[in-house]
C-alpha positions in Angstrom: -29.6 -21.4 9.6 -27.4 -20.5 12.3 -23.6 -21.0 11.8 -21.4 -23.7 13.7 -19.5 -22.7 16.5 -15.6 -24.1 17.0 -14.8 -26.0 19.7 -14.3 -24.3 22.8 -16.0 -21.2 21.9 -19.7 -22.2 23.1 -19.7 -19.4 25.3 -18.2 -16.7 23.2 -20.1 -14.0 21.8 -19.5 -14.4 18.0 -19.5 -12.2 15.0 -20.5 -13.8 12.0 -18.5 -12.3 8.8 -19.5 -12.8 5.5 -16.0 -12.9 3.8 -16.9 -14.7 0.7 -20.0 -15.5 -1.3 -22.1 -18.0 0.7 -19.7 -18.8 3.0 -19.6 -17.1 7.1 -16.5 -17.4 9.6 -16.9 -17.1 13.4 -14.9 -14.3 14.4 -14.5 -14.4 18.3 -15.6 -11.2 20.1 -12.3 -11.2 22.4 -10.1 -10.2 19.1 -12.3 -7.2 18.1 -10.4 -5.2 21.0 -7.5 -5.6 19.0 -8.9 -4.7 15.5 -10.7 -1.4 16.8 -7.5 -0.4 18.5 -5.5 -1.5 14.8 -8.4 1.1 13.3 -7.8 3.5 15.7 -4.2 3.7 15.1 -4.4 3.8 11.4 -6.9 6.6 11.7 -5.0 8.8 14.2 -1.1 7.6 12.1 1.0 10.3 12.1 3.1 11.7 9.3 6.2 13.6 9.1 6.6 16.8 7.0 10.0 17.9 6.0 10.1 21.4 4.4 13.7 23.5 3.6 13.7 27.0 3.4 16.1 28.9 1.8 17.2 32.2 2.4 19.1 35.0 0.7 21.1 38.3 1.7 19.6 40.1 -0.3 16.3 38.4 -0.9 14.6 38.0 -4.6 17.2 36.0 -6.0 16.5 32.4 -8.0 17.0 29.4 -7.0 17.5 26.0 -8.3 17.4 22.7 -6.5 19.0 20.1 -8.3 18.1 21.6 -11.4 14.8 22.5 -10.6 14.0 25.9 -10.3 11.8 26.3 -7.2 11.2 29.9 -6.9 12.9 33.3 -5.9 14.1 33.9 -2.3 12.9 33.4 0.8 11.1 30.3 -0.5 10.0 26.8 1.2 9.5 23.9 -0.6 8.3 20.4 0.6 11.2 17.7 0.4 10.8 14.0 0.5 14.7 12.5 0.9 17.5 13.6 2.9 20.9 13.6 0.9 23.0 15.4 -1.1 21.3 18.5 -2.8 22.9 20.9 -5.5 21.9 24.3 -5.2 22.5 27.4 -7.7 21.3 30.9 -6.6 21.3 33.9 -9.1 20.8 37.6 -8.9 21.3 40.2 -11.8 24.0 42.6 -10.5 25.7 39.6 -7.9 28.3 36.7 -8.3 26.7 33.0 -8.7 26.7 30.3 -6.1 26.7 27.2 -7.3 27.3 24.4 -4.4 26.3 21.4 -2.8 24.7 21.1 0.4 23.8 17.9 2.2 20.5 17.3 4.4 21.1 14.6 7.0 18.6 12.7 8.4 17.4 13.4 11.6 17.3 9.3 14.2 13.7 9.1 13.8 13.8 8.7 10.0 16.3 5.7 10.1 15.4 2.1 10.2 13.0 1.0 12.0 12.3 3.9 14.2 11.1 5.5 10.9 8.1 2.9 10.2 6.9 4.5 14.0 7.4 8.1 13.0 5.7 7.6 9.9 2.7 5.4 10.5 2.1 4.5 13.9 3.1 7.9 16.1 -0.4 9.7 16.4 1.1 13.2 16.2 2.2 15.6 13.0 6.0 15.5 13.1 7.5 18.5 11.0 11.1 18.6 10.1 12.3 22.1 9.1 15.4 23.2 7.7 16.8 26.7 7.1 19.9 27.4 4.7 21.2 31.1 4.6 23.2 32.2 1.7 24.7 35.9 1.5 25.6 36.7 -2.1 28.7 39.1 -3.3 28.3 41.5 -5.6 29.7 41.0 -9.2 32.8 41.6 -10.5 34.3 41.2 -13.4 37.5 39.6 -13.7 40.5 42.0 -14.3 41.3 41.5 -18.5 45.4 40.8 -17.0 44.7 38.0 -15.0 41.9 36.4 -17.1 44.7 36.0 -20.1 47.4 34.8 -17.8 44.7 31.8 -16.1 44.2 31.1 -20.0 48.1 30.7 -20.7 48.6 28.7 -17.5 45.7 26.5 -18.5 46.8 26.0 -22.0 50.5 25.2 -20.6 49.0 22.5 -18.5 46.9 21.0 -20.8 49.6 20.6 -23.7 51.7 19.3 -21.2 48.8 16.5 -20.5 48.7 16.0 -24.3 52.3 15.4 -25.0 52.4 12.7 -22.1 49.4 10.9 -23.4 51.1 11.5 -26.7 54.6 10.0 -25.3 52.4 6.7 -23.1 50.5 5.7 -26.6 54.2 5.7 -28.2 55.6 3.2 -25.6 52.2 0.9 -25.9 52.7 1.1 -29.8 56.0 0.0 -29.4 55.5 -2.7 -26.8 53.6 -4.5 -30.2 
């Protein structure tokens, strides 16, 4: 049984699509352009791979990214938001780091170039970082002037007690 046509399509090539059971739809040969250019696109969407490398002087040392240990020095890693990372680096024989380090974005990945860079750019877009950290060597605090920070932190922090100790006294007596 052939299938209807809509007014003012008598002379249209037609395709007839089957979208549910027993029932066909006229689907006009003038939009299939547009959907095999849609296919197209989705097939050839781009992407965008960001990777951060992270580098030591010297090399072989561990390193954590916000808590997550991701391998010894030089090492890349794949990252997926741009922000506010903590890093920790160790090395037996060398000094800690232990900082924050912020990625920011580059203008394609904000709103709404990003949706283009991401889905509809045909090409492989690859966002690289490098940080370089040079680590010190170890060395352990002088015995003098660890016992004098102690003193001077233990003076400041019984001065903090007595004036929390002198602010609940004037609350109390407020009552």
């Amino acid at each position: 049984m052939p299938c209807p046509r809509l007014r003012g399509q008598e002379n249209a090539e037609d395709v007839h699509i089957s979208v549910f059971e027993g029932k066909e739809r006229i689907f006009p040969m003038k939009y299939a352009g547009i959907l095999w250019v849609a296919a197209v696109m989705m097939l050839l969407a781009g992407c965008v791979e960001r990777k951060l490398t992270i580098v030591t002087e010297p090399e072989n040392a561990v390193v954590w990214l916000n808590d997550e240990e991701i391998g010894t020095t030089p090492v890349t890693v794949d990252f997926k938001w741009y922000g506010d990372y903590r890093v920790r680096i160790e090395k037996s024989g060398y000094a800690i780091i232990n900082t924050h380090q912020n990625l920011k974005p580059p203008l394609y990945d904000y709103f709404p170039i990003d949706f283009f860079a991401q889905h509809i750019w045909p090409g492989r877009i690859v966002d690289t970082y490098t940080w370089n950290y040079t680590m010190e060597p170890y060395q352990a605090p002088n015995s003098e002037e660890l016992i004098q920070a102690a003193r001077t932190a233990r003076a400041t922090f019984q001065q903090e007690i007595n004036d929390a100790q002198l602010q609940i006294q004037k609350e109390q007596g407020k009552k």
